[in-house]
N, C-alpha and C positions, 0 to 999 in steps of 0.2 A: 513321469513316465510309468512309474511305478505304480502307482495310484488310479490310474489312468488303464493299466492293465486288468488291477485288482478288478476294477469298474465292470470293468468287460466278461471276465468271468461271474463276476456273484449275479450278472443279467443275463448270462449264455440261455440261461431255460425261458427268455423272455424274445430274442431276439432269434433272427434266423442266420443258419449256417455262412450265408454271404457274408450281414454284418458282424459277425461274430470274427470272421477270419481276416477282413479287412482293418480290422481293430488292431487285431493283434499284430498282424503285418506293420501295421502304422506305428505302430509302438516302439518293431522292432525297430524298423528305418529309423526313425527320431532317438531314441536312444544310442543306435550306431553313427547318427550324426556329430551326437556330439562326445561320446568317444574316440572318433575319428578328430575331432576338434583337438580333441584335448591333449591327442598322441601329436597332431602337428606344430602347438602354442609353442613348445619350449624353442621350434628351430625356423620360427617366422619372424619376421624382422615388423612386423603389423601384426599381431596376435587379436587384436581386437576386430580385425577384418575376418578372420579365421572362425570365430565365435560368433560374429555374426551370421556370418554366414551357414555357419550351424546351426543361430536361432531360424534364421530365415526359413531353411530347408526343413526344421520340423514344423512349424507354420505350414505350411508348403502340403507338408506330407497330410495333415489335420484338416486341411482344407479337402485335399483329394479322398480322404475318408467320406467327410459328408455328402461330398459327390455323390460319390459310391452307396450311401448308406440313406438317400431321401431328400439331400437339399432341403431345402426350408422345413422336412419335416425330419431333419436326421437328428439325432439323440445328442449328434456330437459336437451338434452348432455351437453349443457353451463350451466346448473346450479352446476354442481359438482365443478364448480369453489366458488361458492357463500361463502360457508363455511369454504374457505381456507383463506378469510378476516380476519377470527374471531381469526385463530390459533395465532397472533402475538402478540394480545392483552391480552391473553390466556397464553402461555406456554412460554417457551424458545427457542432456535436454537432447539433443538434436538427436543422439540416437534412440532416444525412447519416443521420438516424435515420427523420425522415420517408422521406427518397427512399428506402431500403431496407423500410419498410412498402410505397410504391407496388410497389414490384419483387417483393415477392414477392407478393402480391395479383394482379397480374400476372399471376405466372407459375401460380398457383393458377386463374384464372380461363380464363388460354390452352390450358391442355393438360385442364383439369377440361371446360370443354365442349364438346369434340372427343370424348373416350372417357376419361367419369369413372369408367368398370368397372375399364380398364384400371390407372389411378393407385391406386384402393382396392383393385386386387389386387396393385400393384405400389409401394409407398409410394414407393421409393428412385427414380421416376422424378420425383417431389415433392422428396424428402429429399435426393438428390445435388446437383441444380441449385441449392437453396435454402442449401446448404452455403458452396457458390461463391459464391453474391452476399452470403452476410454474412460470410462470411473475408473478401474483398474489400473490404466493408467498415470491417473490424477492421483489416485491414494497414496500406489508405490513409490512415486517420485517426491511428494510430499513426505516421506515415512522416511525415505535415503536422504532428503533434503536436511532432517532435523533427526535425521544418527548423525551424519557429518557434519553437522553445527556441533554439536553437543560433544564429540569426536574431537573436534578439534579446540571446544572449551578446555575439555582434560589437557592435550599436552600443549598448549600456549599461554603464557604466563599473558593476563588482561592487560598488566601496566604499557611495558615495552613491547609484545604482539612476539617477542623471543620463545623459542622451545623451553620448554619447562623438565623439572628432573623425570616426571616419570616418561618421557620423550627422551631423555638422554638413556636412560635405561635399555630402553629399547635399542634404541641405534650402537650404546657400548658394545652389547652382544651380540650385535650384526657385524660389526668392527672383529672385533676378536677372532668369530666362525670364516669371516673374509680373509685376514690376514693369515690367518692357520694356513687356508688353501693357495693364497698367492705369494707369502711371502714379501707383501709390502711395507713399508715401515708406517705407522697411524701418529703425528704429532699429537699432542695435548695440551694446553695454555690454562691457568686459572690465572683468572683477573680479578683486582678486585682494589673498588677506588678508593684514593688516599683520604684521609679525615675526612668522610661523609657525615662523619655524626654533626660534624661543625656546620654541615649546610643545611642541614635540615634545624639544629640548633639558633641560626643565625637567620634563616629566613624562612625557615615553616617548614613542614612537609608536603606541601602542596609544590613549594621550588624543588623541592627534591624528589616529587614525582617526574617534575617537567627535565630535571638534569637527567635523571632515570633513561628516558623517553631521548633523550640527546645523544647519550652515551650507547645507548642500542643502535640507534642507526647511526651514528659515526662504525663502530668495531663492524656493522654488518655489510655496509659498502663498503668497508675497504677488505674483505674477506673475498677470495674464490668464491666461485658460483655452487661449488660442491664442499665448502667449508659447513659444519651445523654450527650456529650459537647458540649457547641455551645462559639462563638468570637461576641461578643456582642458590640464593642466597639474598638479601636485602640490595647488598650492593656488588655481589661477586657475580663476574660471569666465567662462564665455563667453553672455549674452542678447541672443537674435534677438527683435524685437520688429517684428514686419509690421505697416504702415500708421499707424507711430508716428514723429512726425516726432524731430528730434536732439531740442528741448527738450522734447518730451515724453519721450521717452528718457530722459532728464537731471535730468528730475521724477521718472523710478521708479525710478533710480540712489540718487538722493539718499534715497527712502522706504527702499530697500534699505541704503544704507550707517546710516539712524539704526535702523531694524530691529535689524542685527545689532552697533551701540554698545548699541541700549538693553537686548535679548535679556537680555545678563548668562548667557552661555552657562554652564554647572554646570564644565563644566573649564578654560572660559580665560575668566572673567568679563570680563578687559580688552582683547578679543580685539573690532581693528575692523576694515573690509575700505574699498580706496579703489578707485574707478571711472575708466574713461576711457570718454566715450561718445562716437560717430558716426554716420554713418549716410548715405542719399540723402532730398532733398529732393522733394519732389511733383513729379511731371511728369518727373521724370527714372528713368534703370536706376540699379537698385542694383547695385554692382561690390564686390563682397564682399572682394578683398582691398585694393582702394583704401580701403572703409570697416574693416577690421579692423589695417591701420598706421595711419592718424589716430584711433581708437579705442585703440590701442597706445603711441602717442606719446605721449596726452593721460592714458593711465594713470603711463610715466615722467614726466610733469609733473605728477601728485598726488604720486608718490613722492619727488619729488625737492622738491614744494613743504610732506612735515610729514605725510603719510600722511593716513586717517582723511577723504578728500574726492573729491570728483567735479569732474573736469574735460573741458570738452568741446573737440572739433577738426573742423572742417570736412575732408571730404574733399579740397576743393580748396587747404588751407594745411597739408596732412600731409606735413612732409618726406620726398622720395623717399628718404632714406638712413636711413632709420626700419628697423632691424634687425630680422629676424622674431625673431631669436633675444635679443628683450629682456626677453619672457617669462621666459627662462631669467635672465638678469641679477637684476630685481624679484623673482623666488623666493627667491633668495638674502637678500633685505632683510627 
């Protein structure tokens, strides 16, 4: 809109007082459309309806300019493109598909009733403009298609298709900012499988991608629908469990540690995984790395108490000298 306004003044000495004011009028309305959007998103239960329909209305508004401003010969024909940018960042396939029916409907209907003689004797003033808003279309969608691939390369580990650490990162400190303001308690689990070096020793690494690969979808179906996993580690995984206090935490450690005893997995039948679980107590902030060394500690105390078990650690009895790098240690076992 901005841009768009610029336009209109550095041309004011070229154009007439009409189109001049209907510009900026247009401008004004499209920009308080979506102002007006953006004050109603936060208390609409459809925000994306909201948005739309504020892309719509500026659309709308750009179409009624060129009316105003010459139909098929108005300056601003090429702007109906402008806003078909926005759709792919915005919606999905279907709604980047609708808003380029509205656009060119639009644009068929803006310069078609000004001088319809002139468009059926001249298609290409139809056919060039309509060029633009659906390449446009195609590029943007292709461009948001292969950020979110690429997006989601970053935080999903390739093997098991699990959340990766710098994806835990993210969600730890949405955790934390959450629980400050609600006072929920956040559980925490590290997991991490008993003698894996022995399956990979015993039968390749290639069985020990496929137990990998077994071990992830065992822990993430039997997880809450709002639980995150993430592979934190060769063979350690890591579960966030929001609004789950420690011994509930400690109860789905345990479902998950007799899960994958009982699984009887096809390449490492005797293959079992041991937990250390923490977490923040109700009423207080969850502090993510105070909960993932008592979480970590309490895993070196399954391993070191016989594998094959869940042990739990208070944040506030998690020794400060609790190494980050004990993960690395426990891998080795």
């Amino acid at each position: 809109m901005a841009l768009i306004g610029l336009t209109v003044l550095v041309t004011a000495g070229f154009v007439s007082l009409g189109v001049l004011v209907t510009a900026a009028i247009g401008v004004a309305i499209a920009a308080g459309l979506f102002a007006l959007a953006d004050a109603h998103i936060p208390h609409s239960e459809r925000p994306e309806y909201v948005m739309f329909a504020a892309w719509a209305g500026a659309e709308l508004v750009i179409a009624l300019c060129v009316v105003l401003t010459g139909g098929p010969d108005s300056p601003g024909v090429a702007w109906l493109a402008i806003p078909i940018v926005t759709l792919s960042s915005r919606f999905s396939t279907r709604g980047v598909v609708v808003g380029v029916v509205i656009a060119l409907a639009l644009l068929v209907v803006s310069i078609m009733a000004v001088d319809a003689s002139a468009v059926i004797n001249n298609p290409a003033l139809f056919s060039a403009p309509a060029v633009v808003i659906v390449s446009v279309a195609i590029l943007s969608l292709a461009l948001m298609r292969s950020d979110m691939h690429h997006r989601g390369e970053a935080v999903i580990d390739p093997l098991t298709g699990m959340l990766n650490r710098k994806a835990l990162a993210t969600r730890a400190q949405e955790l934390e900012e959450q629980s400050g303001v609600t006072g929920e308690p956040v559980g925490l689990m590290v997991g991490d499988l008993d003698r894996f070096k022995d399956v990979n020793d015993s039968l390749g690494h290639a069985a020990g991608d496929v137990v990998l690969k077994e071990v992830a979808y065992l822990l993430r179906k039997r997880l809450r629908a709002f639980d995150l996993a993430y592979r934190i580690g060769g063979e350690e995984f890591l579960v966030l469990l929001p609004g789950a206090s420690v011994e509930e935490s400690q109860v789905m450690a345990e479902q998950l540690r007799e899960a994958t005893e009982e699984d009887r997995l096809g390449h490492a039948p005797d293959l079992t995984i041991s937990f250390g679980v923490s977490g923040s107590t109700r009423g207080t902030t969850f502090d993510y790395q105070d909960a993932f060394r008592a979480a970590d500690a309490a895993l070196y105390e399954a391993k070191a108490a016989g594998r094959n078990r869940v042990c739990i650690q208070s944040v506030s009895t998690a020794p400060e000298g609790t190494p980050a790098e004990s993960a690395v240690a426990i891998a080795a076992g």
